[in-house]
Backbone as a chain_set.jsonl record, in Angstrom:
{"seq": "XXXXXXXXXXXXXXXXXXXXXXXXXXXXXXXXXXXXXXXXXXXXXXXXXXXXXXXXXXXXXXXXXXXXXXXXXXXXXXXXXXXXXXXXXXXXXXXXXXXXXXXXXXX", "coords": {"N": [[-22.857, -15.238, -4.872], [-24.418, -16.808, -2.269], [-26.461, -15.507, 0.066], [-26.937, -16.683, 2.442], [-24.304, -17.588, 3.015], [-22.142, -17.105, 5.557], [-20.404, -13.742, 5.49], [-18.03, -13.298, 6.512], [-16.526, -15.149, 5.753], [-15.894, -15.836, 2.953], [-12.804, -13.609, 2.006], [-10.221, -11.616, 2.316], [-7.027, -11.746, 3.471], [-3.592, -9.58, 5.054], [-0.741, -10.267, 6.014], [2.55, -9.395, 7.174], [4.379, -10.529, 8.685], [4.152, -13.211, 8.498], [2.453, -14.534, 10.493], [0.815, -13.027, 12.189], [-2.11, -12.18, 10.774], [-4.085, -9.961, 8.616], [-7.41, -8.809, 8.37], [-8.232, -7.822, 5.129], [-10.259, -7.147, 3.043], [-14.066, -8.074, 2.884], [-17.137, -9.584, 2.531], [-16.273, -10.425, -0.022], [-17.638, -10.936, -3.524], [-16.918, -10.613, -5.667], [-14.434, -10.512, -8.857], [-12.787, -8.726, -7.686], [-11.074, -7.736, -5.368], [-10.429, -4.884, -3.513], [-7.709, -2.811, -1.45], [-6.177, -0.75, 0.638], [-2.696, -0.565, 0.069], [-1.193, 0.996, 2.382], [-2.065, 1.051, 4.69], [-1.223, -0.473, 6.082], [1.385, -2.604, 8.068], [5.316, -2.039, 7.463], [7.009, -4.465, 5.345], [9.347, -7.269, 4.549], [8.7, -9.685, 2.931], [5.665, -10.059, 2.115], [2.289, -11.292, 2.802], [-0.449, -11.716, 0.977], [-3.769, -13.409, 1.089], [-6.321, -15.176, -0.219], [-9.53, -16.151, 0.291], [-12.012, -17.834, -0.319], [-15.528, -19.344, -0.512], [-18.197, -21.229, -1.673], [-20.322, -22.458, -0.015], [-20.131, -24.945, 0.118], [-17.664, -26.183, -0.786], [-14.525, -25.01, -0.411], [-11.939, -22.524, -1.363], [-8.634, -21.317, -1.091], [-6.114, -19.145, -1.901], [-2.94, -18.138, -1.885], [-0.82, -15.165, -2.254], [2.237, -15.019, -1.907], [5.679, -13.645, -0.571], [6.091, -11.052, -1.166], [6.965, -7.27, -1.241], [6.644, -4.78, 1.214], [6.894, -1.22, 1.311], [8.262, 0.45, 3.933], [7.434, 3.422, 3.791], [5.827, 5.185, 1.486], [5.507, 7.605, 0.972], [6.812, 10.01, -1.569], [10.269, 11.228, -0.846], [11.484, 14.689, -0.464], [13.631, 17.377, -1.188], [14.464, 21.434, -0.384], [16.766, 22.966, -1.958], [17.548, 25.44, -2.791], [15.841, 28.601, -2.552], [18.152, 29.336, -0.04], [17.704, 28.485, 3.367], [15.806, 31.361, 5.104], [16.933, 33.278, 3.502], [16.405, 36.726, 1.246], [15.03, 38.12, -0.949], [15.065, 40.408, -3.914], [12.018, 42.571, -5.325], [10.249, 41.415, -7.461], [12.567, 40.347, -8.865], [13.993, 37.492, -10.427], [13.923, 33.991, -9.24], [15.652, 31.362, -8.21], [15.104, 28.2, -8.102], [15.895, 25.252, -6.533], [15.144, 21.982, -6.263], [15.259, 18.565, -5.135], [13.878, 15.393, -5.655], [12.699, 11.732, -4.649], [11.685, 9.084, -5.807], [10.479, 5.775, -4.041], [9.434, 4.256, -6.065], [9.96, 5.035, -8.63], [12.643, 6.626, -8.256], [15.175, 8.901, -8.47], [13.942, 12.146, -9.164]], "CA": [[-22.704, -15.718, -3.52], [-25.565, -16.926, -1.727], [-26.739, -14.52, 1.113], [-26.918, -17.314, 3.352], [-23.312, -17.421, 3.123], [-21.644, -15.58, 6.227], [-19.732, -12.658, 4.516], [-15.994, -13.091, 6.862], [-15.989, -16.416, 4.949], [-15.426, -15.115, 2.05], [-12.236, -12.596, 2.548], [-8.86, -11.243, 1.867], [-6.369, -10.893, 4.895], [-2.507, -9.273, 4.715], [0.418, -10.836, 6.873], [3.8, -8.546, 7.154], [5.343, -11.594, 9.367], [3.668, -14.745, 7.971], [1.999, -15.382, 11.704], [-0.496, -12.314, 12.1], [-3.236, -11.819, 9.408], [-5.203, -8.977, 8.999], [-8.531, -8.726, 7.294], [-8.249, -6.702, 4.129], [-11.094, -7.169, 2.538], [-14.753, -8.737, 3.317], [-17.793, -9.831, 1.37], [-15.848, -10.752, -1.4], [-18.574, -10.985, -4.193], [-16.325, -10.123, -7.499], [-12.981, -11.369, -8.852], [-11.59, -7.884, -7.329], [-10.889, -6.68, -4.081], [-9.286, -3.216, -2.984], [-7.129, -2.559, -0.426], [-4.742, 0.637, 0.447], [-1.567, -1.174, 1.098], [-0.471, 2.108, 3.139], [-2.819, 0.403, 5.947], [-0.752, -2.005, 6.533], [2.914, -2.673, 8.245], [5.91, -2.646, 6.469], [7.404, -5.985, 5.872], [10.445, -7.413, 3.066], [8.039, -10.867, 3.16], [4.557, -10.284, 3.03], [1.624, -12.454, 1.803], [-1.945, -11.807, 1.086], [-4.273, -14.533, 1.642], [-7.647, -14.876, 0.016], [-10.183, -17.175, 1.219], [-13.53, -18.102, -1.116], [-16.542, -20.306, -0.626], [-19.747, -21.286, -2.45], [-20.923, -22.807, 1.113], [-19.899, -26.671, -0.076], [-16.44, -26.09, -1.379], [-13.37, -23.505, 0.077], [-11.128, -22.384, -2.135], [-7.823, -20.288, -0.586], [-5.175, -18.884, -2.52], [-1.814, -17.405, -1.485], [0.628, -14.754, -2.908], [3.936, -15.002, -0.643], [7.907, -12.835, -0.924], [5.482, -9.593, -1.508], [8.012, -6.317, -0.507], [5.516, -3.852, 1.514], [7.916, -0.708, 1.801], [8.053, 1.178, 4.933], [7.026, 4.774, 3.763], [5.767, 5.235, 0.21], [5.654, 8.595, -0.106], [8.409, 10.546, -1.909], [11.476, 12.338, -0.444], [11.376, 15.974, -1.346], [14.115, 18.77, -0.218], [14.402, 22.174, -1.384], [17.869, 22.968, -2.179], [17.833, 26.532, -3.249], [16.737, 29.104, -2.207], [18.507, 28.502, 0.82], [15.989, 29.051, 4.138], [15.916, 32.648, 5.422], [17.44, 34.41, 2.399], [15.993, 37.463, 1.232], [15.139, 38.625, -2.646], [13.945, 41.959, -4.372], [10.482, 42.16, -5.321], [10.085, 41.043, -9.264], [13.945, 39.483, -9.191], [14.15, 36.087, -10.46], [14.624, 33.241, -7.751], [16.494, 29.905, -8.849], [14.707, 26.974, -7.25], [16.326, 23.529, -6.711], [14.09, 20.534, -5.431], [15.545, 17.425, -5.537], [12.779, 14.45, -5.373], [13.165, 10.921, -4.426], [10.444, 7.922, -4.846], [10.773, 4.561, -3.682], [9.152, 3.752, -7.21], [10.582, 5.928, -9.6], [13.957, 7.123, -7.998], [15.398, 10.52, -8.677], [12.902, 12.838, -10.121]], "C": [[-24.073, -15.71, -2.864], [-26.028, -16.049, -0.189], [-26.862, -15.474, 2.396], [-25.727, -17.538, 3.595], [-22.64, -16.647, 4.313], [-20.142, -14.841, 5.55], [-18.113, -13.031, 5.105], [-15.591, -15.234, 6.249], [-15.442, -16.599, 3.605], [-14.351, -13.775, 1.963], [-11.015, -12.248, 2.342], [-7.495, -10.98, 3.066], [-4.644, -10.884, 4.096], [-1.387, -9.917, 5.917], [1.804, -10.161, 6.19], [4.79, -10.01, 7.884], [4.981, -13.113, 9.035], [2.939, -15.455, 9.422], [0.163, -14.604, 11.833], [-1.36, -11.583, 10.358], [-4.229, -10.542, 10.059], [-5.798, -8.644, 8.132], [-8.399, -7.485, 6.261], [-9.413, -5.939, 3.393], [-12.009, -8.716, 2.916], [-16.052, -8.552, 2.133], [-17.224, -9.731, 0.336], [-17.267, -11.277, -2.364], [-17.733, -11.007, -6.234], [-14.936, -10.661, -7.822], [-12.494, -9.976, -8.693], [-11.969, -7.391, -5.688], [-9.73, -6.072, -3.753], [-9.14, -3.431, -1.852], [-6.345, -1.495, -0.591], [-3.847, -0.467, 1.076], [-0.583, -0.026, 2.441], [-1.259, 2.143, 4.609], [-1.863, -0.047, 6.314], [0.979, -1.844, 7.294], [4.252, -2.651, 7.248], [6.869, -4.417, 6.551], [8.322, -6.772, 4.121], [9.735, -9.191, 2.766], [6.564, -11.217, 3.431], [3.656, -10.988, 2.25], [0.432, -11.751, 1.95], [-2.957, -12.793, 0.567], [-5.916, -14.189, 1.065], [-8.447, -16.366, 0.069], [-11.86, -17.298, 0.238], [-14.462, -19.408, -0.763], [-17.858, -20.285, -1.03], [-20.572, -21.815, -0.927], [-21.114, -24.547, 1.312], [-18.769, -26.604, -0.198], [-15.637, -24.668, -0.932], [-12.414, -23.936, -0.971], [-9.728, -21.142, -1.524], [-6.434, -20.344, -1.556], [-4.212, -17.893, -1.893], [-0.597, -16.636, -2.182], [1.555, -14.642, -2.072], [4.789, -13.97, -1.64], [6.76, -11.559, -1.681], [6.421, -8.986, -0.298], [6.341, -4.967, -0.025], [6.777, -2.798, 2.149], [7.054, 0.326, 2.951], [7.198, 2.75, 5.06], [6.92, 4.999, 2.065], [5.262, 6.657, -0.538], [6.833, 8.982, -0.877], [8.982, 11.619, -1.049], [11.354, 13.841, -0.995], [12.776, 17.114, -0.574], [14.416, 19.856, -1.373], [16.091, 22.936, -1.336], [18.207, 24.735, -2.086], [16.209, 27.348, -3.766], [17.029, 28.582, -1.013], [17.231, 29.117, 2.381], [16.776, 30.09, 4.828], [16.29, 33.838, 4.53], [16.203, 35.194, 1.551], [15.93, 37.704, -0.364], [14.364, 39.734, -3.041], [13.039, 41.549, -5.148], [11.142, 42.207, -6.818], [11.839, 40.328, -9.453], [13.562, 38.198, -9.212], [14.535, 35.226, -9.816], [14.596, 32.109, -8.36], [16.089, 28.638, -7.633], [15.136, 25.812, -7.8], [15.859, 23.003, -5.871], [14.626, 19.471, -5.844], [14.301, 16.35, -4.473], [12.927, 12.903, -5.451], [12.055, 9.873, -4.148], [10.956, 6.601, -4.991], [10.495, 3.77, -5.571], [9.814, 4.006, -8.606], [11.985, 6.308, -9.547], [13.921, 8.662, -7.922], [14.394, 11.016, -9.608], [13.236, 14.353, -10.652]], "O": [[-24.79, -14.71, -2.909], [-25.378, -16.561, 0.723], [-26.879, -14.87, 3.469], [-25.697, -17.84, 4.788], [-22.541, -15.438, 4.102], [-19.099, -15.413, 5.237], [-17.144, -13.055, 4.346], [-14.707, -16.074, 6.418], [-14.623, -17.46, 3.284], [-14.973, -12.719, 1.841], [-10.582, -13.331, 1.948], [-7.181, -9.824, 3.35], [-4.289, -11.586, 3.149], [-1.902, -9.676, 7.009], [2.122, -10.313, 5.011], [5.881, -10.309, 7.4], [5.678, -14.054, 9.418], [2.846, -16.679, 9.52], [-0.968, -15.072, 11.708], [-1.113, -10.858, 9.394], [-4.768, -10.258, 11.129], [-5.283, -8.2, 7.107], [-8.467, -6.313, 6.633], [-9.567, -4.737, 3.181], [-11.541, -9.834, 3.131], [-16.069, -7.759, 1.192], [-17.637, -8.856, -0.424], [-17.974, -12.099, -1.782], [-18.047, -11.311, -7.385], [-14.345, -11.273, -6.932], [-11.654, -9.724, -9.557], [-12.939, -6.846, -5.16], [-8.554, -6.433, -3.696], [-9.937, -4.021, -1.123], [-5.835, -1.2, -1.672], [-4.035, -1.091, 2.12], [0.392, -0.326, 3.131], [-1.117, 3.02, 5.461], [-1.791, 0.226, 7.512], [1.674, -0.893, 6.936], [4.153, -3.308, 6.212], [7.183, -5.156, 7.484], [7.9, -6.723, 2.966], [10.592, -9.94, 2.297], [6.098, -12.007, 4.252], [3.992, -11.35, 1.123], [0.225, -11.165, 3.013], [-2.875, -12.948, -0.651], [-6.642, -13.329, 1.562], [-7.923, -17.466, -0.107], [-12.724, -16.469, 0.525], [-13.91, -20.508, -0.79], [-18.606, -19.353, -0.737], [-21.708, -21.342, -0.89], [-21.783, -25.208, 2.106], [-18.41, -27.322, 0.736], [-16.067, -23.526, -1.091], [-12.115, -25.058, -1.378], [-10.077, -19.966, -1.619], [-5.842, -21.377, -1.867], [-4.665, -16.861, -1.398], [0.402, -17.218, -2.605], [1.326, -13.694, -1.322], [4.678, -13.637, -2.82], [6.87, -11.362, -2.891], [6.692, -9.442, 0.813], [5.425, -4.542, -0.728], [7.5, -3.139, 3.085], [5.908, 0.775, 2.955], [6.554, 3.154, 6.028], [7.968, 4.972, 1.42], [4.878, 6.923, -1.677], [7.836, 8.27, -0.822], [8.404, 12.622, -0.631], [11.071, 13.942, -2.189], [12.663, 17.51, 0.586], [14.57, 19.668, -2.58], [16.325, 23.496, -0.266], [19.075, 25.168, -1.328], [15.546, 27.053, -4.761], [16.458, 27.551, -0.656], [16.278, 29.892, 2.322], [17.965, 29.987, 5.132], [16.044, 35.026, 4.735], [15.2, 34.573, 1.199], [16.948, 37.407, -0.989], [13.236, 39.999, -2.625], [13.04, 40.435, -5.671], [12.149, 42.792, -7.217], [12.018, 39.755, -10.527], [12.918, 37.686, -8.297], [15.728, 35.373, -9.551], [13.622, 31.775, -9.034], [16.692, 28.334, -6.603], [14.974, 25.357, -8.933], [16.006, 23.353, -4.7], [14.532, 19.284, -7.057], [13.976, 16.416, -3.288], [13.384, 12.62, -6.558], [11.54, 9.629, -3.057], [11.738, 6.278, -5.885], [11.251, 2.961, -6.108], [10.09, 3.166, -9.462], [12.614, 6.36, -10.604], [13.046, 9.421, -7.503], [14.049, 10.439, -10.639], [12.45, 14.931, -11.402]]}, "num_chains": 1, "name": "protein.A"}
């Protein structure tokens, strides 16, 4: 990319509603650009939008029906022991965690 190039011409933006875009990535220079999608809104429809030019020729490409889920950590609760209960020192204590990811499921 030629340095005479201005850099937000080259660029990556995310849309949760297909109206507002928001810059993801700038100076694009490489065939990769990062993003945390945990920036971003959630949205069952979202697109990301990238945008290239040599400074004669634009080139824009679109992925659309991308799922951006609301909360991507995992679920966690602790089952057992139960909260406040009491145990003698060196006695064995029976822990149940049940774990829950959007990606994986039950864990």
């Amino acid at each position: 990319m030629s340095s005479s190039i201005p850099a937000d011409l080259n660029h990556a933006e995310f849309s949760g509603d297909g109206v507002r875009q928001i810059v993801v990535a700038t100076y694009i220079s490489d065939t990769v650009a990062a993003f945390d999608p945990t920036d971003f809104p959630a949205s069952s429809d979202a697109s990301v939008r990238v945008r290239v030019t040599d400074g004669f020729n634009t080139a824009v490409a679109v992925a659309s029906g991308l799922r951006k889920a609301a909360d991507l950590t995992p679920g966690v609760s602790i089952m057992s022991p139960e909260h406040g209960s009491t145990h003698l020192v060196g006695a064995g204590v029976y822990l149940d965690v049940h774990v829950f990811d959007l990606e994986d499921e039950w864990m």
